[in-house]
Each structure stands twice: as C-alpha cells, then as structure tokens.
C-alpha positions as protocol buffer text, in pm:
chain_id: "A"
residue {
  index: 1
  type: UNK
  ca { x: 0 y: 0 z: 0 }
}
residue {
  index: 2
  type: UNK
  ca { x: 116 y: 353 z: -102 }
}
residue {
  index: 3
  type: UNK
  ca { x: 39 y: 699 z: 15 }
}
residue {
  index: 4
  type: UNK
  ca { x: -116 y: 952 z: -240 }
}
residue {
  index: 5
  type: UNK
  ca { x: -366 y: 1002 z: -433 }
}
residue {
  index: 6
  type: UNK
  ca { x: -309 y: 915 z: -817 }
}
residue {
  index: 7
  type: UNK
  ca { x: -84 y: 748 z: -1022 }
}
residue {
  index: 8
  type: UNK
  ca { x: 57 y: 805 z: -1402 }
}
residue {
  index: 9
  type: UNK
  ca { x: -102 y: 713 z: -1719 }
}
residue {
  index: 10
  type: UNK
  ca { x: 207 y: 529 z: -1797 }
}
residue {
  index: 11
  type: UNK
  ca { x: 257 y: 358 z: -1428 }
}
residue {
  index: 12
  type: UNK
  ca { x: -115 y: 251 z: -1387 }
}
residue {
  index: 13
  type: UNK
  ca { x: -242 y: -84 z: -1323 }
}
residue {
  index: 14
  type: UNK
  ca { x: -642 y: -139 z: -1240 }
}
residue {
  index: 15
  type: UNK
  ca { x: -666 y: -324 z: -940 }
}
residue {
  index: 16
  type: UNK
  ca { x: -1018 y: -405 z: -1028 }
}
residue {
  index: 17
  type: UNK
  ca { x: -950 y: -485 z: -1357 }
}
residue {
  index: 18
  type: UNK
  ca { x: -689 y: -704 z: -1228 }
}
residue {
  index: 19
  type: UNK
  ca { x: -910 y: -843 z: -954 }
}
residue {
  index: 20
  type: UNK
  ca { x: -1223 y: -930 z: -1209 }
}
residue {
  index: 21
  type: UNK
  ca { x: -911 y: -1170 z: -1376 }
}
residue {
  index: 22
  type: UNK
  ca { x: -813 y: -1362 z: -1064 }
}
residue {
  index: 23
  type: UNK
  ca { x: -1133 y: -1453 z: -895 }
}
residue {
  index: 24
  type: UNK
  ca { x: -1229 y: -1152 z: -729 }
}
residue {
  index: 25
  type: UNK
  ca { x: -932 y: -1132 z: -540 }
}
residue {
  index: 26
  type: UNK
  ca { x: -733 y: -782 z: -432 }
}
residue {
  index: 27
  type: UNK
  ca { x: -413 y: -700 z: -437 }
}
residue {
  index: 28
  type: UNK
  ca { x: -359 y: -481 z: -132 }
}
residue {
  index: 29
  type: UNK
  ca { x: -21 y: -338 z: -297 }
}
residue {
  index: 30
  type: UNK
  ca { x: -242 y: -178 z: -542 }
}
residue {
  index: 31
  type: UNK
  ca { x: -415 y: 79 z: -261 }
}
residue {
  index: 32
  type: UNK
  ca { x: -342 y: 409 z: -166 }
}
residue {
  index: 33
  type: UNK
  ca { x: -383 y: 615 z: 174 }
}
residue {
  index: 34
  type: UNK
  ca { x: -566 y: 937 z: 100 }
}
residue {
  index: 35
  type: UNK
  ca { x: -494 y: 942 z: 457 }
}
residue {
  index: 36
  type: UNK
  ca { x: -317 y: 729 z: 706 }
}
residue {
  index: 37
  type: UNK
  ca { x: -441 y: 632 z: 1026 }
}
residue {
  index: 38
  type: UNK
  ca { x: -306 y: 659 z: 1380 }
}
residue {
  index: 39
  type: UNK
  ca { x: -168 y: 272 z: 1326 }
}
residue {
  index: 40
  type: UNK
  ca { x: -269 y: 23 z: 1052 }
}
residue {
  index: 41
  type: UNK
  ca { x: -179 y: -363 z: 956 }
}
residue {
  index: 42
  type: UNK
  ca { x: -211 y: -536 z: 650 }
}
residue {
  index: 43
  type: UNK
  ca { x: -149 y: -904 z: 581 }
}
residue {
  index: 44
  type: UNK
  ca { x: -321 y: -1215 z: 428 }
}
residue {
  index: 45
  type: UNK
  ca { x: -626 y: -1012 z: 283 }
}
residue {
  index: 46
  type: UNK
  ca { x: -687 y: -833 z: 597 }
}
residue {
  index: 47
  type: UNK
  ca { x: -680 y: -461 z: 703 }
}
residue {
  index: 48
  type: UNK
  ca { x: -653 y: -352 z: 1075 }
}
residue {
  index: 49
  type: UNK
  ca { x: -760 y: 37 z: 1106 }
}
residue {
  index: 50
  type: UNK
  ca { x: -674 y: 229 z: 1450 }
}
residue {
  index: 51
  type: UNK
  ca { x: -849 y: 561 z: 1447 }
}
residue {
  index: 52
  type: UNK
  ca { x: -755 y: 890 z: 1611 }
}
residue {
  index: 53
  type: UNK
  ca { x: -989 y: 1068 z: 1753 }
}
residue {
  index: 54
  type: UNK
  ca { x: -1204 y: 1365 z: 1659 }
}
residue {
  index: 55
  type: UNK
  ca { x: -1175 y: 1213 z: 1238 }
}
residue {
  index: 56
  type: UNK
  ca { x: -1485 y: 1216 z: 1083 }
}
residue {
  index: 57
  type: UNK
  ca { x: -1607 y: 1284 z: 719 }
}
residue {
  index: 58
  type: UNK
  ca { x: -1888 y: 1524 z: 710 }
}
residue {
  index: 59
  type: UNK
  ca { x: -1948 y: 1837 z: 513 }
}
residue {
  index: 60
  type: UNK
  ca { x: -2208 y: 2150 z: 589 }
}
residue {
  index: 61
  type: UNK
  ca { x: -2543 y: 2054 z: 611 }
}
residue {
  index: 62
  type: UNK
  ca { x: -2773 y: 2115 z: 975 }
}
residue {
  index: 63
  type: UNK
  ca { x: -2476 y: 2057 z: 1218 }
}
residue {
  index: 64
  type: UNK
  ca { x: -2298 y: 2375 z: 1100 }
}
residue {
  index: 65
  type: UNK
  ca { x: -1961 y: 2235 z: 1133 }
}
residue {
  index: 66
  type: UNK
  ca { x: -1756 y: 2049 z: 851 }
}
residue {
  index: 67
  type: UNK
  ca { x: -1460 y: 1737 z: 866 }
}
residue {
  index: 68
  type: UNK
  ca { x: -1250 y: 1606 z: 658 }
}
residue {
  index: 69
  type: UNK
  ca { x: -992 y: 1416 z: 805 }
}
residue {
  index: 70
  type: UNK
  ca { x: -1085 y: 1051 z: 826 }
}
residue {
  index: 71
  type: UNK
  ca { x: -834 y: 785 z: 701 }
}
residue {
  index: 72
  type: UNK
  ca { x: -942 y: 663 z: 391 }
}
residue {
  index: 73
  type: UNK
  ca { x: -798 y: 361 z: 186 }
}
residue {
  index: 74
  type: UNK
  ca { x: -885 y: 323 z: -169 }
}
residue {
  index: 75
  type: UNK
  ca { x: -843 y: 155 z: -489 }
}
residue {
  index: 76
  type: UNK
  ca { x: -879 y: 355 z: -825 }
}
residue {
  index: 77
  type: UNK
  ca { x: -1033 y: 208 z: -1131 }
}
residue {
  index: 78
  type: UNK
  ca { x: -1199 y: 312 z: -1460 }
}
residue {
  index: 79
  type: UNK
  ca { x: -1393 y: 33 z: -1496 }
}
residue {
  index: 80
  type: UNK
  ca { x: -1794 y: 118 z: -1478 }
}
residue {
  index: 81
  type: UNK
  ca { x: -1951 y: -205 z: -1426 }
}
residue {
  index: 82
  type: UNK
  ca { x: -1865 y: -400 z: -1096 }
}
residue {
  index: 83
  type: UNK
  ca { x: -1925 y: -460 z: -711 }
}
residue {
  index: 84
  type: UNK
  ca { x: -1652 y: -426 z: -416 }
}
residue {
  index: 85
  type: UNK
  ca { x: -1775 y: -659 z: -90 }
}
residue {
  index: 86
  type: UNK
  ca { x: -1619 y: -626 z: 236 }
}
residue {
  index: 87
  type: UNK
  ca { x: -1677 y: -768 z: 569 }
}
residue {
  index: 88
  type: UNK
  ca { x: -1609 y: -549 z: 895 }
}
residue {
  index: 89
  type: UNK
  ca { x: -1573 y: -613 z: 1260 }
}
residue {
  index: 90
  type: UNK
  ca { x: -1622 y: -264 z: 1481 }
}
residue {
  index: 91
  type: UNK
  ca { x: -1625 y: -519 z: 1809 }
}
residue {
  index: 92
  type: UNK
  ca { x: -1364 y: -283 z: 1979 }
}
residue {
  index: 93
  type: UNK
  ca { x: -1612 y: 60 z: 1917 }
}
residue {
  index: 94
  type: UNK
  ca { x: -1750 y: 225 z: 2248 }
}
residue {
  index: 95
  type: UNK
  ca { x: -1748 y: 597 z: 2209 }
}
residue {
  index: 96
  type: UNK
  ca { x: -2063 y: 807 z: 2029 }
}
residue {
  index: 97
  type: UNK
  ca { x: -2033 y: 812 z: 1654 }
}
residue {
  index: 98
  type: UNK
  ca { x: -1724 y: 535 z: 1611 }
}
residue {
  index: 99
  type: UNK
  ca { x: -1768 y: 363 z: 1267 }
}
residue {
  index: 100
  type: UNK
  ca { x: -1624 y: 181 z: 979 }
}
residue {
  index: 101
  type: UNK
  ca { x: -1715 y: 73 z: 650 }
}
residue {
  index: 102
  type: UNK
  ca { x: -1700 y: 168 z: 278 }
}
residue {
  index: 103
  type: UNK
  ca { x: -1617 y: 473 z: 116 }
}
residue {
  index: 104
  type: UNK
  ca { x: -1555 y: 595 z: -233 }
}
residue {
  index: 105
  type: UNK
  ca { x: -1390 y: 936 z: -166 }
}
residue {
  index: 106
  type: UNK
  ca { x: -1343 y: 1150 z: -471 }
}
residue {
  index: 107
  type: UNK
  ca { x: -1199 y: 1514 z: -293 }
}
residue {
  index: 108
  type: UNK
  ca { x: -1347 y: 1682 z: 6 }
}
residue {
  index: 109
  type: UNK
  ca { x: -1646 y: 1810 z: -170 }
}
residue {
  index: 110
  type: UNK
  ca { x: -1742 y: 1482 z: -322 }
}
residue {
  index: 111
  type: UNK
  ca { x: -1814 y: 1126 z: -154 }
}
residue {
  index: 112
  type: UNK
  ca { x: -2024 y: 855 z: -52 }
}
residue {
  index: 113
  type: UNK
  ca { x: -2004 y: 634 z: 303 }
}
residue {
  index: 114
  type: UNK
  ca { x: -2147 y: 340 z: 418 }
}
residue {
  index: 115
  type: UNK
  ca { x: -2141 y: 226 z: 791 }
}
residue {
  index: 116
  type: UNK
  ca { x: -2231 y: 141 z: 1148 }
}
residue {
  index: 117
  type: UNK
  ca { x: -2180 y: 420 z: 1400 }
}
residue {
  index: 118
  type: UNK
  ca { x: -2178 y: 344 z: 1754 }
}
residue {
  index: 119
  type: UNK
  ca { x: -2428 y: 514 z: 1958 }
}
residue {
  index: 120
  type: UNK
  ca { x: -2471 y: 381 z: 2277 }
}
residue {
  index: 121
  type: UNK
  ca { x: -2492 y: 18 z: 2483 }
}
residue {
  index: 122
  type: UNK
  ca { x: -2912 y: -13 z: 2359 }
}
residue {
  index: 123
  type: UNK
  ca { x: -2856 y: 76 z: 2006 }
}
residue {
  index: 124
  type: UNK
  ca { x: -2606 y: 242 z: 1697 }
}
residue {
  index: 125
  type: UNK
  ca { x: -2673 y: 363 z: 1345 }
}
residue {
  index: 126
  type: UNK
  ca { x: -2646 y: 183 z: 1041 }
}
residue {
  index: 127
  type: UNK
  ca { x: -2628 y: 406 z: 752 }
}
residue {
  index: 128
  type: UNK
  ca { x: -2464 y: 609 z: 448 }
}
residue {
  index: 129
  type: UNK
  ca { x: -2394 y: 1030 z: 311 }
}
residue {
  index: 130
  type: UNK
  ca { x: -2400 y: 1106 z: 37 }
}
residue {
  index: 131
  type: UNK
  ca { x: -2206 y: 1393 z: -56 }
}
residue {
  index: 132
  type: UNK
  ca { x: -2241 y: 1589 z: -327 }
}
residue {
  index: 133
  type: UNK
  ca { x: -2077 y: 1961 z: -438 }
}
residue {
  index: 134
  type: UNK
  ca { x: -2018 y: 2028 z: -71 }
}
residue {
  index: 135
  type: UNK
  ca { x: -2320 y: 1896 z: 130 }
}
residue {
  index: 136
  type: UNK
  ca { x: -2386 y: 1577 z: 308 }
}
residue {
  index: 137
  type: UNK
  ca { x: -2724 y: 1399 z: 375 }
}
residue {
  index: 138
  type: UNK
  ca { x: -2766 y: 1102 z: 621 }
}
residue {
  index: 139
  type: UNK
  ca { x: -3007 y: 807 z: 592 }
}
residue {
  index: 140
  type: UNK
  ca { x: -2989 y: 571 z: 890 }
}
residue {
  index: 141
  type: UNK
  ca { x: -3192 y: 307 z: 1101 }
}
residue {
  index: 142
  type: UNK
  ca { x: -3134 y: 148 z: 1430 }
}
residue {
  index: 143
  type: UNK
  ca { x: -3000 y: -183 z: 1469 }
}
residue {
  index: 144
  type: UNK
  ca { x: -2956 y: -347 z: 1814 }
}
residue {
  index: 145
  type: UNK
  ca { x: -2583 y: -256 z: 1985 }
}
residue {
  index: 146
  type: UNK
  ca { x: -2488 y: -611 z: 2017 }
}
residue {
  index: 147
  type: UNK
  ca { x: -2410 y: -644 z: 1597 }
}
residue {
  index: 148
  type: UNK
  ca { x: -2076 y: -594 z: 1597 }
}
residue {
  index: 149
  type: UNK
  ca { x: -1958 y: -721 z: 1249 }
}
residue {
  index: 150
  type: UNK
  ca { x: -2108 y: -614 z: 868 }
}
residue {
  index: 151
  type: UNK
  ca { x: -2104 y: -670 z: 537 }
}
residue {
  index: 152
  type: UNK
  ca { x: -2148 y: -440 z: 301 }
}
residue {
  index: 153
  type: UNK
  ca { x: -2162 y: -452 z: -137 }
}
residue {
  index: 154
  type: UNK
  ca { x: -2051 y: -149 z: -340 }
}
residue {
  index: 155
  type: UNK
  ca { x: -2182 y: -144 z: -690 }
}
residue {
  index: 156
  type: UNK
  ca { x: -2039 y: 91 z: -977 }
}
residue {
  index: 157
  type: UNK
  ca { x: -2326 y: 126 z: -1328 }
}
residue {
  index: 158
  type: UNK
  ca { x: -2123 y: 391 z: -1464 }
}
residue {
  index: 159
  type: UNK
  ca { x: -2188 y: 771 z: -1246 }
}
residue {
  index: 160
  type: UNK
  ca { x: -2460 y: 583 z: -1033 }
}
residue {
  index: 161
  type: UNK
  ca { x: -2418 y: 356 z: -722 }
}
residue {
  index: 162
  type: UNK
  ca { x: -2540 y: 144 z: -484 }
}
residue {
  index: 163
  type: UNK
  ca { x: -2447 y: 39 z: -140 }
}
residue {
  index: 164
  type: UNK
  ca { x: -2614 y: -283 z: 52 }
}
residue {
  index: 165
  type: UNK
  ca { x: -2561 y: -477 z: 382 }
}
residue {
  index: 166
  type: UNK
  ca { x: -2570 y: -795 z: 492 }
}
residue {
  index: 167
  type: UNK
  ca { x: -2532 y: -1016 z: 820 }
}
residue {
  index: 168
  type: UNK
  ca { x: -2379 y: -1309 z: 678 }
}
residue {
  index: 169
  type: UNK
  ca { x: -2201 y: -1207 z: 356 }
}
residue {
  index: 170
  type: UNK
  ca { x: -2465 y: -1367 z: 99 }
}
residue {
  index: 171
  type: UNK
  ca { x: -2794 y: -1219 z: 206 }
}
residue {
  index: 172
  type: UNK
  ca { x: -2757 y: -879 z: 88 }
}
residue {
  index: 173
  type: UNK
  ca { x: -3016 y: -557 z: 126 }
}
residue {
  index: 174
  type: UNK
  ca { x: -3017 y: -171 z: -17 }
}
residue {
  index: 175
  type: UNK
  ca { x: -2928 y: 97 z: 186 }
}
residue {
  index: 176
  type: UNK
  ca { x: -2876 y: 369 z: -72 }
}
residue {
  index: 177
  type: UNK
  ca { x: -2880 y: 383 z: -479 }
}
residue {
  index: 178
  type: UNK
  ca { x: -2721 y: 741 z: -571 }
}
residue {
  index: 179
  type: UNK
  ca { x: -2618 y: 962 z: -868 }
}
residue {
  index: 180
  type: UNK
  ca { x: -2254 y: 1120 z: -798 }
}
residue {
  index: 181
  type: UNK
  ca { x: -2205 y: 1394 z: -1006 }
}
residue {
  index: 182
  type: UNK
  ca { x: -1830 y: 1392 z: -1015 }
}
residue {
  index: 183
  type: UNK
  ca { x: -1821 y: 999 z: -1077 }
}
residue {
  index: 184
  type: UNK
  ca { x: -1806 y: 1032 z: -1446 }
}
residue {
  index: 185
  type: UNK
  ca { x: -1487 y: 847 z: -1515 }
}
residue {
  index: 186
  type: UNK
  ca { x: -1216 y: 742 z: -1276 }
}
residue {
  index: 187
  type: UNK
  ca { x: -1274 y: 665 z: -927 }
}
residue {
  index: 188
  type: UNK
  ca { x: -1170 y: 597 z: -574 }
}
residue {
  index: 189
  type: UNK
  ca { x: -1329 y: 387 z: -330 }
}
residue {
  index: 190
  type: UNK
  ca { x: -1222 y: 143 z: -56 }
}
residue {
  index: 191
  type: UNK
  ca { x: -1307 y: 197 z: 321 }
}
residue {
  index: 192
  type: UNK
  ca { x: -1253 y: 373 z: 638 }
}
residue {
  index: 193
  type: UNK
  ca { x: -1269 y: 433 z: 1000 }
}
residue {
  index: 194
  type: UNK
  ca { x: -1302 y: 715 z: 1226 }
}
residue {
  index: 195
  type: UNK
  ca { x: -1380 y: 852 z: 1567 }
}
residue {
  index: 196
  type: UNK
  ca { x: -1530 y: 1180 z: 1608 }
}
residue {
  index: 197
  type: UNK
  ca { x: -1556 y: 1202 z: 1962 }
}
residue {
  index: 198
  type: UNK
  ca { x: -1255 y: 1146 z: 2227 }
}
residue {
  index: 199
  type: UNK
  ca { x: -1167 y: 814 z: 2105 }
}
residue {
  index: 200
  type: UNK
  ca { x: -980 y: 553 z: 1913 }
}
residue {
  index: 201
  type: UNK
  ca { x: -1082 y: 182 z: 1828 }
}
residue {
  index: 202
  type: UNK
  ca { x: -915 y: -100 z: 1609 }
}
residue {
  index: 203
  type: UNK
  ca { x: -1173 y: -159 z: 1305 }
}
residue {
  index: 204
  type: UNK
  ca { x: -1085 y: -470 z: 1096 }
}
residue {
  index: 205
  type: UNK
  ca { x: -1163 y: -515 z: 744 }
}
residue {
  index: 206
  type: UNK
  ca { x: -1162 y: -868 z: 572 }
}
residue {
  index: 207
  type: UNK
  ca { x: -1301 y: -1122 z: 312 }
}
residue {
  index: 208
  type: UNK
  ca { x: -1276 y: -790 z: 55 }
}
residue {
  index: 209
  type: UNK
  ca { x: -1310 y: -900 z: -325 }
}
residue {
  index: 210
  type: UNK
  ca { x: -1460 y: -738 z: -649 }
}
residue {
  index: 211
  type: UNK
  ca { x: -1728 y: -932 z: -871 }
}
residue {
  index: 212
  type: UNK
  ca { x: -1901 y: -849 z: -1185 }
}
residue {
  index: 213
  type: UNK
  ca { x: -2134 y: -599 z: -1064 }
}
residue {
  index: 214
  type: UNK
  ca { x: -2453 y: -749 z: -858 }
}
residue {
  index: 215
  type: UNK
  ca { x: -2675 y: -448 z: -927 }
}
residue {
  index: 216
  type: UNK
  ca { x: -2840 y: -566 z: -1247 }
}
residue {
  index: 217
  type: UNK
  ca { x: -3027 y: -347 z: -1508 }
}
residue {
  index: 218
  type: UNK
  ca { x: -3403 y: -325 z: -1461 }
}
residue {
  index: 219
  type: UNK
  ca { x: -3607 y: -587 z: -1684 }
}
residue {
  index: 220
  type: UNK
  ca { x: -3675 y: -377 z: -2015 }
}
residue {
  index: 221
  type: UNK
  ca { x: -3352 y: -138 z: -1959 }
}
residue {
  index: 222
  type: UNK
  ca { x: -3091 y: -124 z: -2259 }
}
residue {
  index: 223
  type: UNK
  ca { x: -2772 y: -375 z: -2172 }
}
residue {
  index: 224
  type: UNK
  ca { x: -2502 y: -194 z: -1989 }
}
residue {
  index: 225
  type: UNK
  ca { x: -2229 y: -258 z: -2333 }
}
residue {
  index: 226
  type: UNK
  ca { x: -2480 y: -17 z: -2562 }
}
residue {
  index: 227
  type: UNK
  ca { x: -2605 y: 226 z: -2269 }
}
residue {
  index: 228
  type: UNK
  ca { x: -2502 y: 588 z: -2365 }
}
C-alpha cells in the first residue's frame, strides 16, 4: 500500500481490472492512503484500522460544522460495471459516533459512506452520506448494539451507485442507490474508520473482493455494453 492520491497514465495498473481476472481477489499493494491512520496492519487479505480521535467525514449541512480528516484507503479504477464486498468487525467501538465501513472518496467536496456508527450500549446507526458539491445527507436506522460485524456490497453502473448490507455475507439488502455527479470516469473507493468524539478503536476489514457488478439493469432497460 502507497500513500497519495493518483498514479501516471504510464505507471497505472487497475486493481479491479486485475481483480475481475483472478477470482475476485485484491491486491492490497495496489491501494493508496488518502490518509493514514493513527496505526494500521495489513497481511493475508486483511486490514486492521486504529483511528484517532475527533476524524470524521462530514461536510455543511444542519450541524454547521464540517470534517474532513478521516483515514481513507482506496483503490482507483476506470472500470464502470462491478461490485466491491467487504466484511467489517467494529467489536472494539464504544465511544458516540465510532464507525467503519466503505467509502468511495473523490476530494473533500465529493463522496459517498457506508457504515455502522456506535451510539450507545441499547442501540447504533447503520447508515450512508451522500455527498455531493459540498453537502452531506444522512439516511440511517437502528440496529440493536450487540451487531458488531457487517457486510457491506458497493456497486459501480457507470456515475450511479449502490451500497447494501448484509449479516452473513450472501444475504444482501439496499441501503442507498445514488447519482454522484463527479463519478463520471475514474474513481476511488475502498473503506474507512473514524472517531469523532474522544476516542480511538481497532476496526478490521476482511473477506474484501470485487465481482461483476450485482446491481443488475431493470427488466426492459438497454444492456449496460450499448447504454449511452
């Protein structure tokens, strides 16, 4: 894994591309840090995340205050037709508003989350923002505080997206379908953890591969290799 944010025309190699040809899997070496954590491990397919506290993502919108300083580890791709799955474990979160999950993180104006947020020992927040030219939304429900591991599926058709969740890995349900305005050609998108409050946890990432994407056309829309 590398720090930074792009790499050359000439240098670049597609790690979804390259997953899609072995099976789904990832090669780590192919991500970047937009930012790095306070401490982070990598080995055999899985990621260990240790926050810092007060990191968040979040921009304008009701709370009057804006962050942008959550670690954020990504693979870019050009390809518009696929899905990323990833499990996590958040077992070590116990402070307000702790969370992990996916992320596709364009710049600081521009970027979509998925994730549980611990809120307290009754129940937390599963949810996703969408952020768009500078404002976030929320949409979240409460699930009981004793989950403490979650799937979730990333799908790419092109500048729209969809992110579901699942308890097991092969049971999967929406949480969001979006349009992303600046998604229109190459992208970012990985996952992250942060703690907004006074805090720090361990967040572990595993089981991550990239499929042919799961979000299928409607019945009686065009096929995705003649869409416009």
């Amino acid at each position: 894994m590398s720090c930074g944010n792009s790499v050359s025309n000439s240098t670049f190699v597609d790690p979804v591309t390259e997953a899609l040809a072995a099976d789904g899997t990832i090669d780590l070496d192919l991500l970047q840090w937009t930012r790095e954590p306070a401490a982070f491990k990598a080995e055999d397919g899985v990621v260990s995340i240790t926050t810092a506290p007060h990191t968040d993502l979040w921009q304008r919108t009701y709370y009057h205050f804006r962050n942008d300083n959550a670690p954020v580890l990504q693979m870019q791709t050009r390809e518009k037709f696929f899905s990323f799955v990833v499990k996590t474990d958040f077992t070590q979160s116990h402070q307000r508003f702790d969370q992990c999950g996916i992320v596709m993180y364009l710049d600081s104006d521009n970027w979509l989350k998925g994730s549980v947020e611990f809120e307290n020992e009754e129940f937390q927040h599963l949810g996703s923002v969408a952020t768009n030219n500078g404002y976030s939304d929320w949409a979240t429900t409460a699930i009981p505080a004793d989950v403490k591991t979650m799937w979730y599926r990333f799908s790419r058709r092109e500048d729209d997206f969809c992110i579901e969740c699942s308890s097991n890995g092969v049971d999967f349900s929406q949480m969001r379908v979006c349009h992303m305005y600046a998604a229109t050609d190459t992208i970012r998108f990985g996952i992250y953890a942060c703690s907004p409050e006074e805090s720090s946890f361990t967040a572990v990432f595993s089981d991550m591969k990239i499929t042919e994407c799961a979000w299928k056309a409607h019945d009686g829309q065009q096929p995705d290799e003649v869409q416009d």
